[in-house]
GUMARMI-333603 format. One record per residue: residue in three letters; chain; x, y, z of N, C-alpha, C, O in turn. Coordinates in Angstrom, 2 decimals. Each point is the difference from the previous one (the first is absolute). Example, Ala and Ser with C-alpha at 12.3 -4.5 7.8 and 13.67 -1.06 7.14 Angstrom:
[rec "ALA"; "A"; [13.19; -5.69; 7.80]; [-0.89; 1.19; 0.00]; [0.90; 1.20; 0.00]; [1.04; -0.02; 0.66]],
[rec "SER"; "A"; [-1.39; 1.07; -1.38]; [0.82; 1.19; 0.06]; [-0.77; 1.09; 0.73]; [0.51; 1.11; 0.17]],
END
This chain:
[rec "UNK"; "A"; [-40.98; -0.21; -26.04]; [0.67; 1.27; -0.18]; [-0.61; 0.67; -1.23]; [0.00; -0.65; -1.05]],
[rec "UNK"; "A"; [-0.48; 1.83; 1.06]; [-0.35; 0.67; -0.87]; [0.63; 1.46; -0.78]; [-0.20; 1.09; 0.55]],
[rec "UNK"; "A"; [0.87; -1.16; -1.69]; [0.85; 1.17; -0.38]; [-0.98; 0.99; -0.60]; [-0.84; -0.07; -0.90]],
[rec "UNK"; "A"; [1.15; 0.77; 1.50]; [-0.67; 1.38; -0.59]; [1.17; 1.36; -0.51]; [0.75; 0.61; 0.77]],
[rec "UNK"; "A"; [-0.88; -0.41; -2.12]; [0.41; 0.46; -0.35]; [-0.45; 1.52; 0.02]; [0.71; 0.87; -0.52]],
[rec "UNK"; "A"; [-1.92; -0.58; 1.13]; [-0.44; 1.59; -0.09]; [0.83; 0.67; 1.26]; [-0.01; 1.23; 0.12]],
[rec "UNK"; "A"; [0.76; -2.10; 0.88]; [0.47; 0.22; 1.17]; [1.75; 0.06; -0.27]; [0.79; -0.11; 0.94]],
[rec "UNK"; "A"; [-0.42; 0.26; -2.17]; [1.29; -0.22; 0.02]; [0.25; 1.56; -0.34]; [-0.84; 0.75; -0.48]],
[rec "UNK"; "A"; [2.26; -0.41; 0.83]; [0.55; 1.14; -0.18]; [0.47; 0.25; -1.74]; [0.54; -1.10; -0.16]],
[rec "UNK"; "A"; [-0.42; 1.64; -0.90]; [-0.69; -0.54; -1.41]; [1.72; 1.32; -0.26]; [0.60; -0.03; -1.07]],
[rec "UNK"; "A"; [-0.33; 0.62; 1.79]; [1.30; 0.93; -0.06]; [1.10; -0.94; 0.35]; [0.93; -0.21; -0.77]],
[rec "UNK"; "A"; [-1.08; -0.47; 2.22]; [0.76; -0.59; 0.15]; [0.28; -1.19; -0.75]; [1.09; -0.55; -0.14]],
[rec "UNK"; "A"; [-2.09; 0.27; -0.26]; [0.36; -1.14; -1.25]; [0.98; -0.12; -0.75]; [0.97; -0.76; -0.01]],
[rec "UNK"; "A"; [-1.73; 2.57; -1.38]; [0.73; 0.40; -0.73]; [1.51; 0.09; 0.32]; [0.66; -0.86; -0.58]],
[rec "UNK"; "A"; [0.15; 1.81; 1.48]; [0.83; 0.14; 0.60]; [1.13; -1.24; -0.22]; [1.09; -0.11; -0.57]],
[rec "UNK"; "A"; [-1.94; -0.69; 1.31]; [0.93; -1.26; 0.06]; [0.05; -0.51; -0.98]; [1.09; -0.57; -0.11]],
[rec "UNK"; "A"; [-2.06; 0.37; -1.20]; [0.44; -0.47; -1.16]; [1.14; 1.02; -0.43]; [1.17; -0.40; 0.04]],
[rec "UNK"; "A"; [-1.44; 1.58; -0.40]; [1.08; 0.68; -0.26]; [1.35; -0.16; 0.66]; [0.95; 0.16; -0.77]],
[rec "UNK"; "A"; [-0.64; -0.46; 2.06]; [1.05; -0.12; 0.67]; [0.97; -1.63; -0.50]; [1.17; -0.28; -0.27]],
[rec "UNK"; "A"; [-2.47; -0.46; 0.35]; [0.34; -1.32; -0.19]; [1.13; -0.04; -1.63]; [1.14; -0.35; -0.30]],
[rec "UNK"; "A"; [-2.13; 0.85; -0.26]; [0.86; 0.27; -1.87]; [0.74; 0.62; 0.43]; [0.93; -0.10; -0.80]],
[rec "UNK"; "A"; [-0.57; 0.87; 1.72]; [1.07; 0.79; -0.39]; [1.16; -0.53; 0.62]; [1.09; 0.04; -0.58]],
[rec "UNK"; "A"; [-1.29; -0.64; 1.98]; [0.46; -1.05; 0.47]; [0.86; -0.98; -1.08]; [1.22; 0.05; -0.17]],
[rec "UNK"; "A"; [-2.29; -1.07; -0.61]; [0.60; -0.91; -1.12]; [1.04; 0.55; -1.05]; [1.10; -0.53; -0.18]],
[rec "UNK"; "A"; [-1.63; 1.85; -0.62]; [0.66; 0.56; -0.71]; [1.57; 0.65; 0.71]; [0.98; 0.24; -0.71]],
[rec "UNK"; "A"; [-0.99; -0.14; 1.52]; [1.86; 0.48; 0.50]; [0.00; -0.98; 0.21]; [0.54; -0.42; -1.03]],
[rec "UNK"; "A"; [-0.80; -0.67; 1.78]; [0.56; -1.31; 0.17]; [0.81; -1.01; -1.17]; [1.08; -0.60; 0.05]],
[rec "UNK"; "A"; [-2.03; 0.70; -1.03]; [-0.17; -0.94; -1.20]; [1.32; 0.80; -1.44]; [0.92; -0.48; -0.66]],
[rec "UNK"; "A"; [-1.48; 1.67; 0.75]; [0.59; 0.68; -1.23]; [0.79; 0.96; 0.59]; [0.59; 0.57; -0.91]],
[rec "UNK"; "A"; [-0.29; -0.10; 1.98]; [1.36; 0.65; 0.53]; [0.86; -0.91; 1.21]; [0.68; -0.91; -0.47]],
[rec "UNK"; "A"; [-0.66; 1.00; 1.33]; [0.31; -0.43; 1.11]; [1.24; -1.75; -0.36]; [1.22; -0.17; -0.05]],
[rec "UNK"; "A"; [-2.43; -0.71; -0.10]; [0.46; -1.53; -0.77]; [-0.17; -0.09; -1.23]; [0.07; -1.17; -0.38]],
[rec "UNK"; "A"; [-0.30; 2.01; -0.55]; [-0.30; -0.06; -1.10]; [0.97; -1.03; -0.64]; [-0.49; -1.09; -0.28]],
[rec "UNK"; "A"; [2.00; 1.35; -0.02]; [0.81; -1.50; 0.15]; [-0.50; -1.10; -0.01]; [-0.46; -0.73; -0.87]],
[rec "UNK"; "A"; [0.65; 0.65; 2.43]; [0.35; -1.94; 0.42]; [-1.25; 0.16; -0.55]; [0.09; -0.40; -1.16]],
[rec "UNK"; "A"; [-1.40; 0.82; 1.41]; [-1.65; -0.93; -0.92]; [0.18; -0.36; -1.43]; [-0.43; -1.04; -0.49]],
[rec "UNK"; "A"; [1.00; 1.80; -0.05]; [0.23; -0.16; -1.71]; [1.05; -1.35; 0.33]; [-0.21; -1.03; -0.63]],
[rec "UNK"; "A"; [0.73; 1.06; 1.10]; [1.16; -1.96; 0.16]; [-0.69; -0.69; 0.57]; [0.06; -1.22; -0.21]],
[rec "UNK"; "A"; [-0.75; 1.65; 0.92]; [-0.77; -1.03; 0.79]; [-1.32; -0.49; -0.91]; [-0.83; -0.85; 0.32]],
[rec "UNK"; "A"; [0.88; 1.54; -1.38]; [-1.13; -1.06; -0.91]; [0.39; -0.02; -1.14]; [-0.72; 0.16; -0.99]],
[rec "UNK"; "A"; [2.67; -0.51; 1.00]; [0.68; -0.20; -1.01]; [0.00; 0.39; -1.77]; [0.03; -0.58; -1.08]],
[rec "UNK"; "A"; [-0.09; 2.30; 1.77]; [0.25; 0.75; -1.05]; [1.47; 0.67; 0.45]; [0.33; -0.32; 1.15]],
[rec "UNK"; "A"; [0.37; 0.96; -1.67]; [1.28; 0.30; -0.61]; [0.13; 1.48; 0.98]; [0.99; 0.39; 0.62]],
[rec "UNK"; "A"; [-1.85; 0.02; -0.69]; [0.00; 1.40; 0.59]; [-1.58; 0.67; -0.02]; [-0.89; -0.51; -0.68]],
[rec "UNK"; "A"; [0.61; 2.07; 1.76]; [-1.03; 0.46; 0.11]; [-0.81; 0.12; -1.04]; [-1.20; -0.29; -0.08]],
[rec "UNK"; "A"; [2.20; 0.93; -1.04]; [-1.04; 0.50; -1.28]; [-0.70; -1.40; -0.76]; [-1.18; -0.10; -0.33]],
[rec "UNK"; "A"; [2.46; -1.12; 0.12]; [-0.90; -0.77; -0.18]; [-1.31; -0.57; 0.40]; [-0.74; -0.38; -0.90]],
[rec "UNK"; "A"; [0.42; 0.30; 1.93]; [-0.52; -0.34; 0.70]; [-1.46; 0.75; 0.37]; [-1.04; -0.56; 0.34]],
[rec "UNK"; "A"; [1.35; 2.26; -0.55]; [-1.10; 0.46; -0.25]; [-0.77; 0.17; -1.26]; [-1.16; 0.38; -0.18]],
[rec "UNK"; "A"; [2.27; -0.83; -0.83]; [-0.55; -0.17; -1.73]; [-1.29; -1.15; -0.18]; [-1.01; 0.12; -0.69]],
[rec "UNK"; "A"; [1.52; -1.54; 1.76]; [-0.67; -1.07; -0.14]; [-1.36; -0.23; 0.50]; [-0.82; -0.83; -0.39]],
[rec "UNK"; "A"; [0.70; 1.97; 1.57]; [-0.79; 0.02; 0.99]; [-1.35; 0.67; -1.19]; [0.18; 0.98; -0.71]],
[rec "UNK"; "A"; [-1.46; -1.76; 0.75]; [-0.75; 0.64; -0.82]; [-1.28; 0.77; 0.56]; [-0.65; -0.37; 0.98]],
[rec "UNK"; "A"; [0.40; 1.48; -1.73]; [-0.68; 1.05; 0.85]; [-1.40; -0.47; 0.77]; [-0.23; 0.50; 1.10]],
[rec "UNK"; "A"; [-0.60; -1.34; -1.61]; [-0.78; -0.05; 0.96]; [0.41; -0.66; 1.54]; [-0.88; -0.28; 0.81]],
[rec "UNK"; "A"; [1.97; 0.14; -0.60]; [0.09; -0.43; 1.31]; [0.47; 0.82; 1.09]; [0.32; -0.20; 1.17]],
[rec "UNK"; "A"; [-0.42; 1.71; -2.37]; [0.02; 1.04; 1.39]; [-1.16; -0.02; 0.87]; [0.10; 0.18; 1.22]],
[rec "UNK"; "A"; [-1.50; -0.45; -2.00]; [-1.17; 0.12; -0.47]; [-0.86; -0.92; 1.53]; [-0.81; 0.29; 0.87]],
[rec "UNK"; "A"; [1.61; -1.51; -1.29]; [-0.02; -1.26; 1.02]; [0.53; 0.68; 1.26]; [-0.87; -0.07; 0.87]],
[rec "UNK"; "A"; [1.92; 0.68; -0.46]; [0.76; 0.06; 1.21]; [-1.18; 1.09; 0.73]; [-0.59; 0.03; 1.08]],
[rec "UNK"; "A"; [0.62; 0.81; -2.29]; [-1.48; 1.11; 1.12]; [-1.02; -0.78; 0.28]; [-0.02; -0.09; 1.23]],
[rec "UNK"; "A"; [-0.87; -0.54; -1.71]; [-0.73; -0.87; 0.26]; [-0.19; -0.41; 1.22]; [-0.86; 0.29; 0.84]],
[rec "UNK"; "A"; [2.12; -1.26; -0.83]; [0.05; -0.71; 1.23]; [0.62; 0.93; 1.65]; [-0.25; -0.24; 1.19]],
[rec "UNK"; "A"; [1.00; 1.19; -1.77]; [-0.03; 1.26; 1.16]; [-1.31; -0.06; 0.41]; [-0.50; -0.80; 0.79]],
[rec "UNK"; "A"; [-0.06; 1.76; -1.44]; [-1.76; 0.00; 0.38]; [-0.31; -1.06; 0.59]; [-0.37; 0.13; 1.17]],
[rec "UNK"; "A"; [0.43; -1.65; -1.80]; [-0.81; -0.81; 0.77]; [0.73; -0.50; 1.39]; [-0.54; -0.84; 0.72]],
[rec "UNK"; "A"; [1.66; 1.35; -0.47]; [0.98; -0.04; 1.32]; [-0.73; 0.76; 0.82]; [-0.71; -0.57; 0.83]],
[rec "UNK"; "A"; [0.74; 2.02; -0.90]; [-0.21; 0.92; 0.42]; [-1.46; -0.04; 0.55]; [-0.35; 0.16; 1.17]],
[rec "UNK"; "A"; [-0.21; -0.34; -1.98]; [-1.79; -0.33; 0.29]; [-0.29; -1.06; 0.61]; [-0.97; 0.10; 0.74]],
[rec "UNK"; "A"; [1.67; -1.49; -0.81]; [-0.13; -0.81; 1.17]; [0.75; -0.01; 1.36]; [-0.31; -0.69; 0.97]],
[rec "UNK"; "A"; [1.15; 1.40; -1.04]; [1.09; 0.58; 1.38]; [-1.25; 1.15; 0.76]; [-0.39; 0.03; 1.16]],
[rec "UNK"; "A"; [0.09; 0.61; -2.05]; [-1.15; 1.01; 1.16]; [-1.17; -0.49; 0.45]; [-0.58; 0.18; 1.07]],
[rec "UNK"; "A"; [0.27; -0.92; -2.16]; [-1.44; -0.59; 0.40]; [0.40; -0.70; 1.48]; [-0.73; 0.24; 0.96]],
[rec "UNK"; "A"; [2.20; -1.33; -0.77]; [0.39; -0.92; 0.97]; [0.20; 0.78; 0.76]; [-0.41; -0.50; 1.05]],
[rec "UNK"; "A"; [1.01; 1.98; -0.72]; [0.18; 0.54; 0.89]; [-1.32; 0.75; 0.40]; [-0.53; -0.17; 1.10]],
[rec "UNK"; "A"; [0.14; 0.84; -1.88]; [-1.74; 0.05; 0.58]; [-0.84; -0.64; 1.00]; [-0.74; 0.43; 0.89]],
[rec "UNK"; "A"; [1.20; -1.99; -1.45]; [-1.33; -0.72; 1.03]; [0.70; -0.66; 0.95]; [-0.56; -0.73; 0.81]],
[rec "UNK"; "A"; [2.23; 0.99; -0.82]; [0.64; -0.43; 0.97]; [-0.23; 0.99; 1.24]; [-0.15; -0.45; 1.14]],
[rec "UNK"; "A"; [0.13; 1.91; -1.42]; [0.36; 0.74; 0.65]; [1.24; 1.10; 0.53]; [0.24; 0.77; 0.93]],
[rec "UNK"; "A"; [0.43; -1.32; -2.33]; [1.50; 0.76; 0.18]; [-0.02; 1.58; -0.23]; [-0.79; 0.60; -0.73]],
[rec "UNK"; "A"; [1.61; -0.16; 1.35]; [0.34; 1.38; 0.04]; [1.16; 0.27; 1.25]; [0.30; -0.37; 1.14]],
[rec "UNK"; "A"; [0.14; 1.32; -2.26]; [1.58; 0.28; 0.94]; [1.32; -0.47; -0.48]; [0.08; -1.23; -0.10]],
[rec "UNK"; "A"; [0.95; 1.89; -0.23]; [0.59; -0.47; -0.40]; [0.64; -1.42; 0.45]; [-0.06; -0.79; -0.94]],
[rec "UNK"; "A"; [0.67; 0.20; 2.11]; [0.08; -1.24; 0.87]; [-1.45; -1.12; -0.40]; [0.09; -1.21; 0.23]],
[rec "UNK"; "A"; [-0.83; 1.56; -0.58]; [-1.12; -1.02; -0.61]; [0.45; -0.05; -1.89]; [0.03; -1.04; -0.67]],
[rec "UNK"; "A"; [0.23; 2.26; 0.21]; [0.13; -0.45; -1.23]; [1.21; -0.85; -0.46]; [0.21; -0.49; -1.11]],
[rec "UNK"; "A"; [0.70; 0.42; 2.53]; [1.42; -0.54; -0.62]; [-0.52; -1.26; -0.08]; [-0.18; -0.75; -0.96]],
[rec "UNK"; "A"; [-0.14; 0.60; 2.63]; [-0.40; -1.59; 0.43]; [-0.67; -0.72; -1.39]; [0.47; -1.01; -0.52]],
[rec "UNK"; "A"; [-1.81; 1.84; -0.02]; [-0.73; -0.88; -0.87]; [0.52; -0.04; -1.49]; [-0.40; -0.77; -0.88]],
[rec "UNK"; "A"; [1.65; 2.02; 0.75]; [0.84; -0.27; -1.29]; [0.88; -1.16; -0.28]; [0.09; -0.77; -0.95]],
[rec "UNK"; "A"; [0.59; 0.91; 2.19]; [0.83; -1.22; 0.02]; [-1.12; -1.75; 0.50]; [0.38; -1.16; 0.17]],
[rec "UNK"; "A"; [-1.21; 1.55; -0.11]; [-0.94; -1.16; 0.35]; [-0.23; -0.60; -1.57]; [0.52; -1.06; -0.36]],
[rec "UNK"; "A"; [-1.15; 1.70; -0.30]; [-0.69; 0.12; -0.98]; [1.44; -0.33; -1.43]; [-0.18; -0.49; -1.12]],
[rec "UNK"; "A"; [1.53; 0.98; 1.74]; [1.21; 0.05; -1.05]; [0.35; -1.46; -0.10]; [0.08; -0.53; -1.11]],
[rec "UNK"; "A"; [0.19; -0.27; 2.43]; [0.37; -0.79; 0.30]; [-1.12; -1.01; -0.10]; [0.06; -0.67; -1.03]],
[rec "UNK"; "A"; [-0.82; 0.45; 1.62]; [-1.08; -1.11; -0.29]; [-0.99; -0.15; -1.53]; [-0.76; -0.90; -0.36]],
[rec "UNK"; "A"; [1.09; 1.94; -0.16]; [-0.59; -0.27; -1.41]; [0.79; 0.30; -1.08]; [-0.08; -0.77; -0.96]],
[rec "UNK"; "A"; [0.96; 1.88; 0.86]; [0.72; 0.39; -1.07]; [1.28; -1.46; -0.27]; [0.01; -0.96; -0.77]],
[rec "UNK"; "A"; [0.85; 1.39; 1.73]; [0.87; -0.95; 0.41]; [-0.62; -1.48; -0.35]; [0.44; -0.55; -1.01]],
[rec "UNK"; "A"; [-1.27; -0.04; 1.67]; [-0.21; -1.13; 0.12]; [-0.84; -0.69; -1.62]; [-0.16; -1.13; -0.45]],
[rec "UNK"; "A"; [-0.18; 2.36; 0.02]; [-0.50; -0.28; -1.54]; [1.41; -0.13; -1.35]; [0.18; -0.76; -0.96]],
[rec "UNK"; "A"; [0.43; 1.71; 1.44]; [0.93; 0.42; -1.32]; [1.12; -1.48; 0.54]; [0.64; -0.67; -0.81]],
[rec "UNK"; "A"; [-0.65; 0.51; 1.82]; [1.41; -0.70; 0.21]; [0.28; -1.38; -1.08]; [0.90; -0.22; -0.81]],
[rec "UNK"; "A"; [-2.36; -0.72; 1.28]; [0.45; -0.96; -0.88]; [0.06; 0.20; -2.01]; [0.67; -0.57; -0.87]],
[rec "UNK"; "A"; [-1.46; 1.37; 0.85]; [0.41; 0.80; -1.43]; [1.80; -0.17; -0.57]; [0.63; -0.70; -0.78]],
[rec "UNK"; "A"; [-0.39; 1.78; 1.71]; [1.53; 0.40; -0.03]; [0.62; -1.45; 0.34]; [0.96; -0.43; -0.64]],
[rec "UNK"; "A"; [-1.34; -0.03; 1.30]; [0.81; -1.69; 0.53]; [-0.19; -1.12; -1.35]; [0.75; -0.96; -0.17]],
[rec "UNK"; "A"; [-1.55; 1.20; -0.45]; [-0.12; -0.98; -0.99]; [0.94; 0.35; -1.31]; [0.63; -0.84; -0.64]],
[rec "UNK"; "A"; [-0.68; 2.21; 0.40]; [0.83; 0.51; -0.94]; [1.11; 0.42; 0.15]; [0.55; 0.66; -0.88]],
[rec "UNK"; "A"; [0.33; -1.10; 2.61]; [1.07; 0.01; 0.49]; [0.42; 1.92; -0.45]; [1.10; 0.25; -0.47]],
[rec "UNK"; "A"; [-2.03; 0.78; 0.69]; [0.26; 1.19; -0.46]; [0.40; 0.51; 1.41]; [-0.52; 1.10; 0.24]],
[rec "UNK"; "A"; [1.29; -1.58; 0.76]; [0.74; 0.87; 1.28]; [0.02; 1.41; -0.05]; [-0.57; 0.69; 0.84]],
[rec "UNK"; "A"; [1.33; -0.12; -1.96]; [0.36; 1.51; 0.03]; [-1.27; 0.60; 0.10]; [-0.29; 0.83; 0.86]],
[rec "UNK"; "A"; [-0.84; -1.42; -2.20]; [-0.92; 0.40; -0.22]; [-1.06; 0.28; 1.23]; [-0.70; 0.96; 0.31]],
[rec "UNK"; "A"; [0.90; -2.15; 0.18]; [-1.09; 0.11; 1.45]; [0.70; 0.76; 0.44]; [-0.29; 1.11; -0.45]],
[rec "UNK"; "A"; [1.05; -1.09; 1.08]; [0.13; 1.53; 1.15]; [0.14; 1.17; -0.82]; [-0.54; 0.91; 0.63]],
[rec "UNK"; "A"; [0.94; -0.52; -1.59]; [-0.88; 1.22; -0.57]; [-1.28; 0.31; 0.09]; [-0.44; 1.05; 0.47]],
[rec "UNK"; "A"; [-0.33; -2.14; -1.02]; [-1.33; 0.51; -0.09]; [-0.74; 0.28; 1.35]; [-0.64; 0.97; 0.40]],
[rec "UNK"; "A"; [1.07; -2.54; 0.31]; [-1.09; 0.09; 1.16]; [0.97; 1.21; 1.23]; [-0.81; 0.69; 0.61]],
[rec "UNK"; "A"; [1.80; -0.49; -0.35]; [0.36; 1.36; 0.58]; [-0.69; 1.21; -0.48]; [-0.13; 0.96; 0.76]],
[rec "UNK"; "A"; [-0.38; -0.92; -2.16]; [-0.38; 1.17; -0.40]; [-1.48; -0.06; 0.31]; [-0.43; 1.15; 0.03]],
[rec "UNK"; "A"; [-0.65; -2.18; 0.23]; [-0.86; 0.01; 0.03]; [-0.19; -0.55; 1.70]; [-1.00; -0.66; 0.27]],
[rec "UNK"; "A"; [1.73; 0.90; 0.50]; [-0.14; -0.25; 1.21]; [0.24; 1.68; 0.52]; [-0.40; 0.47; 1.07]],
[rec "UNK"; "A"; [1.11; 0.23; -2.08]; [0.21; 1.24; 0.51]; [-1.67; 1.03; -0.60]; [-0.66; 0.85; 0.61]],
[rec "UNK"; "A"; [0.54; -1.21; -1.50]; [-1.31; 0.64; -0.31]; [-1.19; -0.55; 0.70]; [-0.95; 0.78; 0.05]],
[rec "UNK"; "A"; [0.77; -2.00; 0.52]; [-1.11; -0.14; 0.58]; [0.31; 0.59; 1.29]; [-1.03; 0.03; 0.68]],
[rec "UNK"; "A"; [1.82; 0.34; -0.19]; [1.08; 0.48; 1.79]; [-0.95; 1.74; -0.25]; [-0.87; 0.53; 0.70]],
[rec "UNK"; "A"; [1.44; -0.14; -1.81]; [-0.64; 1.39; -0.25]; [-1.07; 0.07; -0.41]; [-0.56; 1.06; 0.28]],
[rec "UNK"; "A"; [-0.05; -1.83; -0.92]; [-1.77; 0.10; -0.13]; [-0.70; -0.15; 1.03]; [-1.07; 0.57; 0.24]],
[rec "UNK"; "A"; [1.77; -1.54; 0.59]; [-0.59; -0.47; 1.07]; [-0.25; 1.29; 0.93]; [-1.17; 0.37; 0.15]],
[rec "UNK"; "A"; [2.26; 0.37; 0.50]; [0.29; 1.29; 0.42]; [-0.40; 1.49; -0.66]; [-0.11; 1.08; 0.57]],
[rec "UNK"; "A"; [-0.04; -1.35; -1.71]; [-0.70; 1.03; -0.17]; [-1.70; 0.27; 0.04]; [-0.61; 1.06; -0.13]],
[rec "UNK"; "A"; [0.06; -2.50; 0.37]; [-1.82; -0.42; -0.03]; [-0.13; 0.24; 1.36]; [-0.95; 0.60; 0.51]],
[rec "UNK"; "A"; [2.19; -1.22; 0.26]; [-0.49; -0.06; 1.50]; [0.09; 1.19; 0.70]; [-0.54; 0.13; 1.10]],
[rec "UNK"; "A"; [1.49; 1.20; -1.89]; [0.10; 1.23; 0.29]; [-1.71; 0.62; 0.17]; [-0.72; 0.40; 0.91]],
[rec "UNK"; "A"; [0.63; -0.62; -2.43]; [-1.80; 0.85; -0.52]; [-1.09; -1.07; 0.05]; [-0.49; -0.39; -1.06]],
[rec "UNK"; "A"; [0.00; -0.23; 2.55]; [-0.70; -1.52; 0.03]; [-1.41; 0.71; -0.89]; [-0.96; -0.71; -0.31]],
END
């Protein structure tokens, strides 16, 4: 398999990084903003965003990008397009790697609440990255 990146849609990329953050950010800091701050046993939101230190906004784009850029490249040489292909390979891609990576994480550090916050939130952003690449193949 060979990825070629001169063949990727470079809007639709962008897009979806942007969507994806924006995605995390209502998720994280409006929406559950709460239960996440207890769920990594701080007291409340503000605490919780006091502790949080800035380069790991820094980190989270990062790894968007490197989501995003390996989700198109996979749908690229898969062949996806359409929305019904981007679900299929979102939820393919949510479940067989996201899921199956973060779980024993969360299982070792007995963080329950924590896992289904996070990985719901990142099963919902790869659902829409996924759908929005397979929109603009």
């Amino acid at each position: 398999m060979i990825f070629d990146f001169s063949g990727l849609n470079w809007l639709a990329i962008v897009v979806s990084i942007v969507a994806g953050q924006a995605i995390l950010t209502v998720w994280f800091a409006v929406i559950f903003a709460e239960p996440w701050a207890r769920a990594y046993g701080a007291a409340d939101k503000a605490q919780h965003t006091a502790e949080v230190p800035m380069y790991t906004y820094g980190i989270g784009l990062a790894c968007m990008v490197l989501l995003t850029l390996g989700l198109a490249l996979l749908q690229k040489a898969l062949g996806v397009s359409g929305i019904g292909d981007g679900i299929v390979s979102g939820l393919y891609v949510a479940l067989m790697f996201c899921v199956a990576t973060a779980l024993p994480g969360y299982a070792f550090l007995r963080r329950w609440s924590a896992f289904t916050l996070a990985i719901s939130a990142q099963v919902v952003v790869i659902l829409v990255v996924s759908v929005i690449l397979s929109l603009w193949p």
